[in-house]
N, C-alpha and C positions, 0 to 999 in steps of 0.2 A: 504494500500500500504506500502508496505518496505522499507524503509527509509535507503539506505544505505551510509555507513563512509567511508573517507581513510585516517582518523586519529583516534588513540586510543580518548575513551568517557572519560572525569574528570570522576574520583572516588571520590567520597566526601561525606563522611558519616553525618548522621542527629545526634542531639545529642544522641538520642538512641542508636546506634552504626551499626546498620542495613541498608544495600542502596544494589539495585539486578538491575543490567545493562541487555539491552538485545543490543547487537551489531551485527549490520548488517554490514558484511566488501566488500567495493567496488573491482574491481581492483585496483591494485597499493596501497592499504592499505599498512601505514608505520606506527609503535610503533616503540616511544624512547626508551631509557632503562627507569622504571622507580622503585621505593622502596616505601614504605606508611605504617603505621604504623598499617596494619588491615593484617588479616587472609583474603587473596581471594580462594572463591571453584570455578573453571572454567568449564563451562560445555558444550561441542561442538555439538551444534546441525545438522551443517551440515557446508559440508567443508573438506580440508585438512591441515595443515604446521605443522609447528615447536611452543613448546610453552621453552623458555629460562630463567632457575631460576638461577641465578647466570656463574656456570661457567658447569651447564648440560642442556643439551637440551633433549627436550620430543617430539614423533614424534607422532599427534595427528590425530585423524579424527573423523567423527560422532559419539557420546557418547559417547565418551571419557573423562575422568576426570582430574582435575590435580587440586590442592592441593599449592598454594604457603605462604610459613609460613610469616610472618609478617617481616619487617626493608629487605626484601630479593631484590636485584634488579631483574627485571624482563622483560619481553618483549613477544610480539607475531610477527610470521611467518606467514605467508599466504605460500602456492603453490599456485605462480601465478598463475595456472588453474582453480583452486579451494581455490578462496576466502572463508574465513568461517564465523557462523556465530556461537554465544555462547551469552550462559548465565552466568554471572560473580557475584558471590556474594561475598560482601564484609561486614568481620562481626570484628567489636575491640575488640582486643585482651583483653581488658579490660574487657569484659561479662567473661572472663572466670578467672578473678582474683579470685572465689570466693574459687579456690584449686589448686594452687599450680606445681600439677604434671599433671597437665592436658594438659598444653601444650608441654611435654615433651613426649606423647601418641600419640600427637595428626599425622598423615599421612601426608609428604609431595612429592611432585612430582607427576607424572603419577602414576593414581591409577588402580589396575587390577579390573576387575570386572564383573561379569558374566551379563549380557543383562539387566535379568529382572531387579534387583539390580540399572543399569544404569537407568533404566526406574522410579524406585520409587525415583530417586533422581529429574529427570526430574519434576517431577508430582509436587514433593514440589518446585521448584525453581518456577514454573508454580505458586503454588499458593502466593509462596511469591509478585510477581510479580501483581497478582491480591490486594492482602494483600496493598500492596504499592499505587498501584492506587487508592483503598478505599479512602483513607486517612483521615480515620471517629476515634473517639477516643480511639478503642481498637485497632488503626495499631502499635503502638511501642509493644506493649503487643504482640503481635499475630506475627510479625516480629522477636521478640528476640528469642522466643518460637521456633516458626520453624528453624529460622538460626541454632540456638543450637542443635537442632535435626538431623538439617542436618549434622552438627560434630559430633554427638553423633553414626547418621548411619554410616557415614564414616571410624570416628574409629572402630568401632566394627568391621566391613567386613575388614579391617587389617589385625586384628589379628591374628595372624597363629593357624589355627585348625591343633588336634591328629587326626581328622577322616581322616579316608583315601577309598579310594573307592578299596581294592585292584585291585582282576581280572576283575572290572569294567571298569580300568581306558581309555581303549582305546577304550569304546565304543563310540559315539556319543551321544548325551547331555549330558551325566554323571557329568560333569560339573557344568551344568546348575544346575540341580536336589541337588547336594551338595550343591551349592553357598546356592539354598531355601533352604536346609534344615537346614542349621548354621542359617539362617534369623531367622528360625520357630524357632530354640529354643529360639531365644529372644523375640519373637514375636509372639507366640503360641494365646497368647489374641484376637489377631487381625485375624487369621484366618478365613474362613467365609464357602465356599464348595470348593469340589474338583474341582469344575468345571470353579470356578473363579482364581484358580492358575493354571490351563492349558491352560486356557486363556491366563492367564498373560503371561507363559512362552513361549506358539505358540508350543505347542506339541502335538498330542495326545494323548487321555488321558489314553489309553492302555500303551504307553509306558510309559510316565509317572510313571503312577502305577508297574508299572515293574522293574523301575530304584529307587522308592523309596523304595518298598518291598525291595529289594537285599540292598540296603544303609542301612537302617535302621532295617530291620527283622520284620517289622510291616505295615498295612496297613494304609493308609493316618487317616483315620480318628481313630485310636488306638493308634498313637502315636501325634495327636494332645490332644487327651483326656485324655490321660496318661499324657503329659507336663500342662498340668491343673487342673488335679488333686494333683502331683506331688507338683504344687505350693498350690493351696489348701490346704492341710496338711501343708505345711510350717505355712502359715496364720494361721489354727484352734490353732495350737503349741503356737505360739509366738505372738498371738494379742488377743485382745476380742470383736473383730469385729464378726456383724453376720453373720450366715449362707449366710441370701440373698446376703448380700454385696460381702460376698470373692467369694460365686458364680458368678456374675456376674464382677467381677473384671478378677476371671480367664476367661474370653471367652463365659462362660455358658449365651445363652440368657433367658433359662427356668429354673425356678429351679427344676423342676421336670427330665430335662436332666440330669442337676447335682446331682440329688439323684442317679437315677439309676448308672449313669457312676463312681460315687462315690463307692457305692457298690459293681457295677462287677469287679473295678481295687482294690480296697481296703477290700474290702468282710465286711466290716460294715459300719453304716451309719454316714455321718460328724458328727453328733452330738457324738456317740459311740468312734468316733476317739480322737476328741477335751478329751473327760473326762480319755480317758486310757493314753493320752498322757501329763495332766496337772494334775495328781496326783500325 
């Protein structure tokens, strides 16, 4: 049963620096203003209002993100119709002393963000949440890890991409299809079939392949293997790490995949690579 509030929940982080709210807001839900000394990611699961960082307001509703940087005053809105309900994670500002310019990167306010993107953020607040509950000896380990990742996703989908979809741009998902495909380049490793990112994104997978052809001039699975090869050769260049390892680092589950997809994108084989590139 749901347990719901109509007052804001203490934020009050563990020494680790790590603590993930899950607030259920009644009607007539009322937040102070309030400031604290940690990085909050806010994440609406269902619901509508206002979420207030200082002297801007952000008009939020289901999956919606929003971002409030640390020492910030703050508050939450309900539409009285539509109380909401989020998940709030709260991470110190201190995990991220270890460089500098990192919080001067880091996104604040309402974040844009294409669905599926909204959804891998969900998934990990979900498990932070599970993470917490644990509360067995690798939860600060496993909590810092993922909060940081979940900064680390956030940044990155910021940052303003050169790709542009030209004569694509008014068609319907197009959007969507770009959002993954900026994901994929960082994220090419994790990859798995096509048919588990059309899933993910709720399209079919004709179009799909349609909208990624035209974006990228390749088929889904040539330019996931090309971004792993791609990194491959990086690895054979500049480590001395083996064969099996960098294969299986880039995404490769077989190395015998990686032999071949090595060859037909590269026309020699990693070993051939590694020696004409390290003399």
């Amino acid at each position: 049963m749901v347990v719901r509030t109509q007052t804001a929940l203490p934020e009050n982080l563990p020494s680790f620096g790590v603590a993930i709210l899950e607030s259920h807001h009644a009607p007539g839900f009322v937040m102070e203003w309030r400031s604290h000394p940690f990085i909050k990611v806010q994440y609406v699961l269902a619901g509508r209002g206002q979420i207030h960082i200082g002297n801007d307001s952000h008009q939020v509703a289901a999956r919606d993100i929003v971002i409030v940087p640390a020492e910030r005053s703050n508050r939450i809105e309900d539409d009285p119709g539509s109380p909401m309900s989020l998940y709030i994670l709260c991470i110190d500002k201190r995990l991220l002393s270890f460089d500098p310019q990192v919080t001067s990167v880091l996104p604040h306010g309402k974040q844009t963000c294409q669905l599926h993107f909204s959804q891998r953020i969900e998934r990990r607040l979900r498990r932070l949440l599970y993470q917490q509950w644990q509360a067995d000896p690798t939860t600060s380990l496993a909590m810092v890890a993922n909060a940081l990742e979940v900064l680390a996703l956030l940044t990155s989908e910021s940052i303003p991409t050169s790709q542009t979809s030209g004569d694509l741009s008014l068609e319907p998902d197009v959007d969507e299809v770009a959002a993954y495909v900026r994901h994929l380049d960082s994220y090419f490793f994790e990859a798995s079939t096509i048919d588990d990112v059309v899933k993910e994104l709720g399209m079919p997978r004709r179009r799909f392949t349609h909208i990624f052809r035209r974006l990228t001039g390749q088929t889904w699975l040539n330019y996931v293997q090309r971004k792993r090869v791609d990194h491959a050769c990086q690895l054979l260049e500049e480590s001395d790490r083996t064969i099996a390892s960098i294969a299986f680092e880039c995404g490769f589950g077989e190395l015998s995949t990686f032999y071949r997809a090595f060859r037909k994108i590269r026309g020699v084989t990693p070993k051939a690579w590694r020696k004409s590139h390290c003399e």
